[in-house]
N, C-alpha and C positions, 0 to 999 in steps of 0.2 A: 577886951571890950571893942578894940580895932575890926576884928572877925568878927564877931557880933554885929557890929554894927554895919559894914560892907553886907553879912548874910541875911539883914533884916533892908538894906537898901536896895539886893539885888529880886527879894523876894518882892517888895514893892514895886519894880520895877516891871517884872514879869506879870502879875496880878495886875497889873494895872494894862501890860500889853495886850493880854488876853480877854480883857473886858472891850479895848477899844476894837478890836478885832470884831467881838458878839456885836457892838452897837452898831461898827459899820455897816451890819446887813440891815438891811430895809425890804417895804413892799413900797414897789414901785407898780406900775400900770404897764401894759403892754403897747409898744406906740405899731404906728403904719409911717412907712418915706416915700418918696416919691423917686423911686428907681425900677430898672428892669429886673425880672423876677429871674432867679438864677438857680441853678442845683446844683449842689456840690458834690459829685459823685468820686468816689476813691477807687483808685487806680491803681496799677503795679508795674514799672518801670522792666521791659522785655528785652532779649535780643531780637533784633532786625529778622534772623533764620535761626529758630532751632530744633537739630533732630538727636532722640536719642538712639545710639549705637549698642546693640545687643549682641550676646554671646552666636554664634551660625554655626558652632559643631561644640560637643564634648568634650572636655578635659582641663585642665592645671593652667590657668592665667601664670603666664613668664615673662611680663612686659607690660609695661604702662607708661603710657609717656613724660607723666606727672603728675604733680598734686593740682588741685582748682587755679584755674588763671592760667594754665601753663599755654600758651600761644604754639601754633601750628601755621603751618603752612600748607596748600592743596595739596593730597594724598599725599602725608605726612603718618606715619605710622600712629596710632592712638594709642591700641592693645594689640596683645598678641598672645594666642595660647598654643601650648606645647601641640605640638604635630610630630610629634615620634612613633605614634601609635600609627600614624596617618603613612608615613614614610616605609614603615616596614608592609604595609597594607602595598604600598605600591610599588616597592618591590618584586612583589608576590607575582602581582599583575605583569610586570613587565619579564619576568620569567615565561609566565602564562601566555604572552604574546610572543615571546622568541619559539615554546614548543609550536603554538597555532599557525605558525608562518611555517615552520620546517612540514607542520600536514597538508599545511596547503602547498608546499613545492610539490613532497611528495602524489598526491591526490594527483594534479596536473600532469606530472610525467608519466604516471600509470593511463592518464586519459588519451595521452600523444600518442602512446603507447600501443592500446588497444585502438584509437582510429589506424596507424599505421601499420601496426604488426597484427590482426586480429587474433587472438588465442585462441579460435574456431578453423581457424588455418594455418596453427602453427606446426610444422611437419618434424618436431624436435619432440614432441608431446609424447612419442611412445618409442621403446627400441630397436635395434635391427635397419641403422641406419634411413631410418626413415620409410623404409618402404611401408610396415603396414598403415602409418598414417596417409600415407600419398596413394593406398589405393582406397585408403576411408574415404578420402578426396574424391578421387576422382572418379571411381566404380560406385563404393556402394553408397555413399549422400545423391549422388543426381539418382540414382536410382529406385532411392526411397522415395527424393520429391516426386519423381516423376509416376510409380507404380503403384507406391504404399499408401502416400497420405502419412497427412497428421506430421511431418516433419519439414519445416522451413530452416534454409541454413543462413539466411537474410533475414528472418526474425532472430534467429539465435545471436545475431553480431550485433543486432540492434538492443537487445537486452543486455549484450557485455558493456556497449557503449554507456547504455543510461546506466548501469550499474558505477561506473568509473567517474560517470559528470556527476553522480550523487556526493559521492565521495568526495567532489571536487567542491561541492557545494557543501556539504556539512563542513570541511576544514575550513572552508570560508565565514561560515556564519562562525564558527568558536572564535576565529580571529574579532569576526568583530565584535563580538561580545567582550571579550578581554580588550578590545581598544577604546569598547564605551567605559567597562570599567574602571580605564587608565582615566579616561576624561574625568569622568564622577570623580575619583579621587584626588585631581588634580584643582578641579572648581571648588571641593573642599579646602584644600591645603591653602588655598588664598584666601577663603572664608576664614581662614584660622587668623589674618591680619586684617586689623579693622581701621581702612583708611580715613584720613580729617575729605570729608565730601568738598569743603570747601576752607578758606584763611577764617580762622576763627581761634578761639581757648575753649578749654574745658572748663565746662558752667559746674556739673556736680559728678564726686566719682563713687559707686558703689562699691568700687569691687579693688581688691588687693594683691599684689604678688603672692602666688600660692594659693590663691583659690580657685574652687573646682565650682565651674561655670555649666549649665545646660542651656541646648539652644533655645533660643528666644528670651532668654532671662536680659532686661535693661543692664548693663556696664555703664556708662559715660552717656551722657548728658554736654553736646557740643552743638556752640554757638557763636555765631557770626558778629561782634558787638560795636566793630568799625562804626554802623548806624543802631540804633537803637529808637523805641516804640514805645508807649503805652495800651495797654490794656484794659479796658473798661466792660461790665455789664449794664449796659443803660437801659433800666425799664423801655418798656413799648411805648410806653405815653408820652416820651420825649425823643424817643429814636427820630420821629418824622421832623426834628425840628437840624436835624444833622444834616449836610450834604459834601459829600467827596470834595479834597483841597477847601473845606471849610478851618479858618483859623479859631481856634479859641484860647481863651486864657487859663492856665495851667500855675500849679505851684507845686513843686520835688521835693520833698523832703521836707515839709514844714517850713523852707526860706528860700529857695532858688524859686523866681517870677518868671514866667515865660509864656507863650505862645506855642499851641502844638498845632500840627494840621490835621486832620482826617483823613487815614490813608485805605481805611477799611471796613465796610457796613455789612455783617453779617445778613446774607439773605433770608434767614431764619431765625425767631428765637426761640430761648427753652421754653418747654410746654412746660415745665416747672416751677421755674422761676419767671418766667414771662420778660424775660431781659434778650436783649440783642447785644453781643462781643460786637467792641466797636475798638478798631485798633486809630491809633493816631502817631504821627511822625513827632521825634524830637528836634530841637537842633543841634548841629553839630559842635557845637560850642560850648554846651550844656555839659557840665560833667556830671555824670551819674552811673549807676553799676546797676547791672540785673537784680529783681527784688525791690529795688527803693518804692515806698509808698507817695503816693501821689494825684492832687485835686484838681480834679480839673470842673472848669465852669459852664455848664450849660445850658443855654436859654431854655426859657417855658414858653415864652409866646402868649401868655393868658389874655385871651380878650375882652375886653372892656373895663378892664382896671392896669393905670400903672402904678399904683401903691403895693408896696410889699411889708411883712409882718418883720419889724426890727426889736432886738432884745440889745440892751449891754453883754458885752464877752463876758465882761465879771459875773452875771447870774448863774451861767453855765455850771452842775454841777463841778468838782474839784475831785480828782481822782480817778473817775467812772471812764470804765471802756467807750461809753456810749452815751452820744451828748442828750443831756436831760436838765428840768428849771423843777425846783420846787413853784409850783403852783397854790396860791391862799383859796382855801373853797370859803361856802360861806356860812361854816362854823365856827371857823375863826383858827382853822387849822389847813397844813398840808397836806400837799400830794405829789410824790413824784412823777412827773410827766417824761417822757422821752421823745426830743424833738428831731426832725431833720432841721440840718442847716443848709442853708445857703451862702451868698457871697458876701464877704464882709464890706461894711458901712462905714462911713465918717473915718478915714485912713485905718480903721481895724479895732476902734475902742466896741463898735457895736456889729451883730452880725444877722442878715438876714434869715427867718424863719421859713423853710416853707410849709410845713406841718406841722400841727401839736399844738398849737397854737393860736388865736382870735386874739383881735385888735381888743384892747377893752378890760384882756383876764389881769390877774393881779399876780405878778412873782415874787421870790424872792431875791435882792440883788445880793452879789456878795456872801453867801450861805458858807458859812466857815468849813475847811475839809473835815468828813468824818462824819457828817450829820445826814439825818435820813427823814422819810417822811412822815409828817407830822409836826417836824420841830418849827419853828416860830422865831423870828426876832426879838428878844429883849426890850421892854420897853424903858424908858428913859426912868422913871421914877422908881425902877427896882436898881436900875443901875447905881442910880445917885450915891444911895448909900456907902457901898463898900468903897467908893473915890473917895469920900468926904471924911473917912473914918482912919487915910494913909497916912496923914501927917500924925496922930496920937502915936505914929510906931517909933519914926525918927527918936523922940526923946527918950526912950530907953534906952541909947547909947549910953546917956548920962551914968 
């Protein structure tokens, strides 16, 4: 009977929490205060710099500096991928450079060669100690310049020479083709390490020891976080109310209060969304990490009214992504509305409206989690009963 009676107490108990729960909702009226009109636009807490670091050659990541957070120092190694493929590639080359220099000596002394010894007079060129070439010389060449025509022996030295500076010139040009090649391979092989640009950690990592990277492909995501920022899309119609080392007021995280300045007014916004990136300073003092969500406050400036539209916090739907008031239309039922908020009122029990809203409509306050629109406050005389009917349970302990 003990059990019974605790399991008929406990049920009273609950039946009776959940009733008072339904009754504390009401319709209440929509009021107007007399404060400056705010917007409370959300934000995402930045690094001060951040750049991501991509794959610049082909092949097998074999090095990573660490997992997220891990701190760096300037040109501090980040990643690193395999360059074996890279190393035997420049080997190649640097063979290719030892033959090109051996053609180019040789090319040169064939050209010293023919300036000095000409091979149009060399008297070594046929046998019988030389005589029939030294009478080739010296009888029949003046001879033919002189009688026959059609034979210059000063054009013919001149064709051996350009022949030999040719020579000298193409060993020249292969060298340096193979020494740009050594370069190319070499500006790679440092592409293959991806240095920290500046003192930072690593923000996010894609990539893992043993994966096969192509260039361009994002690795690491690295950021400066010594200072840190906020990031905001502030529509167009309040941008103008912003100016550079402007302070405003700020909240991180749902509880950190603070003050940020203005450190940046995009000179364009999106044609899209018609909002302008407006970055702001933190301070130093401030702890918070890349990601954190975060409100910052910012004037409207509306002229000719300082009353603004104030609701209770408590009306705010319970649960929902996205702040909304069940609204009483005037059939005697709701409607779910979805409101902008602005700055909160009377230390934070009420919160200013800037949309969705007129001084005057009818909400509902307190609307229990779980309820949608349509539903309705309980009114007192349906309640009554099942309260006045808990004491008949008590006595069945007996």
């Amino acid at each position: 009977m003990t059990t019974r009676q605790h399991a008929s107490g406990f049920l009273v108990l609950s039946l009776f929490a959940s009733l008072c729960s339904v009754q504390a909702a009401e319709i209440i009226p929509v009021e107007t205060a007399g404060a400056r009109s705010q917007s409370v636009l959300g934000s995402t807490v930045i690094p001060y710099k951040e750049v991501t670091l991509s794959a610049q050659i082909p092949g097998v990541v074999k090095y990573v500096a660490g997992p997220v957070g891990t701190a760096l120092t300037q040109d501090g190694i980040v990643f690193k991928v395999d360059e074996s493929q890279l190393m035997a590639k420049r080997n190649a080359v640097v063979a290719q450079i030892s033959i090109a220099q051996s053609a180019v000596q040789n090319a040169q002394a064939q050209y010293y060669r023919e300036l000095n010894s000409p091979r149009s007079k060399d008297i070594g060129a046929m046998p019988g100690f030389g005589m029939p070439s030294m009478f080739d010389r010296m009888a029949v060449r003046p001879f033919a310049d002189s009688f026959m025509g059609g034979y210059d022996s000063d054009t013919v030295r001149q064709g051996d020479l350009s022949n030999v500076m040719a020579s000298v010139s193409q060993a020249q040009g292969q060298l340096q083709q193979a020494m740009s090649q050594l370069q190319e391979i070499d500006s790679a092989l440092r592409d293959a390490s991806a240095l920290a640009p500046f003192e930072g950690i690593i923000l996010e990592k894609m990539v893992e020891v043993g994966d096969t990277v192509q260039p361009g492909q994002p690795l690491i995501k690295y950021g400066y976080v010594k200072y840190k920022r906020l990031q905001a899309d502030v529509p167009s119609g309040l941008v103008g109310n912003l100016n550079k080392d402007m302070l405003l007021p700020a909240r991180i995280d749902g509880s950190t209060d603070t003050s940020v300045r203005v450190s940046e007014i995009a000179p364009v916004a999106d044609p899209n969304r018609h909002t302008v990136t407006v970055k702001f300073d933190i301070p130093m003092e401030i702890t918070t990490a890349p990601g954190m969500y975060a409100e910052i406050y910012v004037p409207e400036n509306k002229k000719g009214s300082t009353n603004v539209t104030v609701i209770p916090r408590s009306a705010l739907m319970k649960g929902s992504s996205l702040p909304g008031v069940l609204v009483v239309k005037d059939n005697n039922t709701s409607e779910l509305r979805m409101i902008r908020l602005g700055a909160e009122q009377n230390g934070g029990s009420k919160v200013a409206v800037i949309s969705g809203l007129n001084p005057g409509d009818k909400i509902i306050d307190n609307p229990p989690a779980g309820v949608t629109a349509g539903w309705m406050p309980t009114t007192p005389t349906t309640t009554a009963a099942p309260v006045s009917a808990t004491p008949a349970i008590a006595p069945a302990a007996h």
